[in-house]
N, C-alpha and C positions, 0 to 999 in steps of 0.2 A: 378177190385177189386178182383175177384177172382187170378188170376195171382197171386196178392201180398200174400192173406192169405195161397194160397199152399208154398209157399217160404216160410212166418212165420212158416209153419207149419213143413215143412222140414228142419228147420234152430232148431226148436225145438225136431226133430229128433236125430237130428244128435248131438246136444250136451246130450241127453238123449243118445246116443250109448258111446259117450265120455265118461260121468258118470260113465255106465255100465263097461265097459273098466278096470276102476281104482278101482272098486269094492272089485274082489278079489286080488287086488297087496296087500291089504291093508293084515295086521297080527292079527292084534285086533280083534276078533270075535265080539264084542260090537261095534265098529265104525265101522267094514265092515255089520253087520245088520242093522245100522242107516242108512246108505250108501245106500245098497240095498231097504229100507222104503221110502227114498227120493227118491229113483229110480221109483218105482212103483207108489209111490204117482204123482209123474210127469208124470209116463207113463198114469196112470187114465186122468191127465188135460189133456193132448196132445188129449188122446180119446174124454175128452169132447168138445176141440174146435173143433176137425176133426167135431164129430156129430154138432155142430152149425152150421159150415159152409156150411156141408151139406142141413141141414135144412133150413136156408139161400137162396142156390144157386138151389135147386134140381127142384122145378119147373120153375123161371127165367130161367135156362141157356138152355133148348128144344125151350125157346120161342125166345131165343134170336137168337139159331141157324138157324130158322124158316124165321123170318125177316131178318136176313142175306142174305140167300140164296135168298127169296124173293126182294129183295134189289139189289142184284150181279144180277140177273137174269133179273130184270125188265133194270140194268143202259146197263149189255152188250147187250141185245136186242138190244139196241136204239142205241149203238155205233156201230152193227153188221148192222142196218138199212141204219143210215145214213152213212156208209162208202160205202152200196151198191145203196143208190142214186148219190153218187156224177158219176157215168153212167149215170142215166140219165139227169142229170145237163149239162156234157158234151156234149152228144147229142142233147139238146134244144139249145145249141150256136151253131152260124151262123159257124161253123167249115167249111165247103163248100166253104167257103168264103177266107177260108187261100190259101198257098202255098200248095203243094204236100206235102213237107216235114212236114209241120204245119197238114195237114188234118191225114197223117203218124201215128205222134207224137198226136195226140186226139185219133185216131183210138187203138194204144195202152195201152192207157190210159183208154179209155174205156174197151177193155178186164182184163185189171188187176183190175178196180174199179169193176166188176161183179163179184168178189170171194171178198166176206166178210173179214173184218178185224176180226180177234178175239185176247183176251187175252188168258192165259191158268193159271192155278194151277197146280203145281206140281206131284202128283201122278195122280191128276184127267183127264189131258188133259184139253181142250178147255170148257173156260168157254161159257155155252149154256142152251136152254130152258132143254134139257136132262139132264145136269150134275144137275139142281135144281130140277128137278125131281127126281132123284137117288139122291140127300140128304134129300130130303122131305123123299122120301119111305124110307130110311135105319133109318131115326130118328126117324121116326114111330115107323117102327120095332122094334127100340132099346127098344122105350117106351111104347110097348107092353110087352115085353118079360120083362123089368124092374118088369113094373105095375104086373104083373103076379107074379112074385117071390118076391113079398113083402105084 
């Protein structure tokens, strides 16, 4: 939801700069003054939806990021788990019981299943119990340093 109202709200920028724009082309002192009245009266609405949507979104969206993180952190654990059981999965079959090549081929399989599967994010590296740590702490932060300046 918020996505959408930043686009409403930049879509009403921008045809407020268009306005602005066409302002002084105009000759007429009297309709380039109407002009600029219409201008400013719109730029007041633009300001009052920006302030809604703030008011709106300013405490949901730390919460929302919170449970994300919380959320990312708790699903890769378990896929970072279970990609580092299937080792010992491997190990609990009768593997002994193969060919050379068959016991080989397990033997391998096992040192690659001992290093973790992980996903990543982009700037952040490897999603992990760390990277949600260091979003936790930096959104604090934020909303410290916010909560302070207001």
């Amino acid at each position: 939801m918020l996505y959408e109202e930043v686009v409403l709200l930049v879509s009403h920028i921008n045809f407020l700069t268009h306005g602005l724009r066409k302002v002084f082309t105009e000759r007429e002192v009297k309709k380039r003054s109407r002009m600029l009245e219409r201008c400013a009266e719109y730029h007041s609405h633009i300001i009052r939806i920006a302030l809604e949507v703030n008011e709106l979104h300013k405490n949901i969206t730390g919460h929302m990021v919170l449970a994300w993180a919380v959320s990312i952190g708790c699903i890769i654990n378990q896929f970072m788990s279970m990609s580092v059981s299937i080792a010992d999965e491997l190990y609990c079959i009768p593997w002994y019981l193969g060919t050379i090549e068959e016991q080989k081929t397990v033997m391998f399989m096992i040192m690659r299943a001992q290093i973790p599967l992980t996903l990543s994010a982009k700037p952040f590296g490897n999603y992990k119990y760390s990277l949600y740590v260091t979003v936790v702490k930096t959104a604090y932060s934020y909303a410290t340093m916010l909560q302070n300046k207001t």
